[in-house]
N, C-alpha and C positions, 0 to 999 in steps of 0.2 A: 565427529559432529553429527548428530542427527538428523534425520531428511528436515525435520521441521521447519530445525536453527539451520537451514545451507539456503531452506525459501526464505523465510525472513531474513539474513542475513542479506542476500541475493535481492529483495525483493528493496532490502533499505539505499543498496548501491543503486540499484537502478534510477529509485526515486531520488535522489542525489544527482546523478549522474545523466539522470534523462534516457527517453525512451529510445534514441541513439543509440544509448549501450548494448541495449537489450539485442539487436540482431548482429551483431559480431560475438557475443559472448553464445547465444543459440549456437551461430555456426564453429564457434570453439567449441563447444560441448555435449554435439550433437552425438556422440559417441560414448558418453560416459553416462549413465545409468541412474548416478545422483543429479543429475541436471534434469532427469525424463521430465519434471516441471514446464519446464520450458517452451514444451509443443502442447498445442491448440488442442491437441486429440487428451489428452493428459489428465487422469483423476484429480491432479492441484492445479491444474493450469487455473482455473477460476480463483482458488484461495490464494494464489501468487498474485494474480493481478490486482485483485480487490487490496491486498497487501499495500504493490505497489501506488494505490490510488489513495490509498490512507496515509501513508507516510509522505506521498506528495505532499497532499492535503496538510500534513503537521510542519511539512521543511515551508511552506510556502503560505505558512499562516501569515496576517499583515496585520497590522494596529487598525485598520478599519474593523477585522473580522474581531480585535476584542472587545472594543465599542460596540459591535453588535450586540455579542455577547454580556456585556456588564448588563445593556439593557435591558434586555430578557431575564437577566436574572432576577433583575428586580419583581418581574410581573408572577408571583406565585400560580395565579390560576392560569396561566401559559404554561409553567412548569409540568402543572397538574395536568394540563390536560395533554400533553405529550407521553407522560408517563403511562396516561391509560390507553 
């Protein structure tokens, strides 16, 4: 598997799983090379997290957030003006 797919993979359990997971799996894998993700110091530690905060974000969507959304969609120049 590719470093990519092991953060996104990694990154989707997390958010599933809660942010719990994440320091027993650190201290599992603080030895192994495909995890370097994991630590704070870490060129993807940002693109991990952001990951995990997005996939949160989608497992923990609510019927309020789509009513938001329906509504907004309706308004074009709201659209518009996000776009620019």
């Amino acid at each position: 598997m590719a470093d990519k797919e092991i953060i996104q993979h990694t990154a989707q359990y997390v958010a599933r799983n809660g942010r719990n997971f994440l320091m027993p799996l650190s201290d599992r894998e603080k030895n192994n090379p495909q995890f370097e993700f994991l630590k704070a110091g870490s060129d993807n530690f940002k693109y991990f997290t952001a990951l995990v905060d997005g996939y949160t974000r989608i497992i923990n969507f609510t019927a309020s957030d789509v009513e938001r959304l329906e509504v907004v969609a309706i308004d074009r120049d709201y659209i518009l003006s996000k776009c620019l």
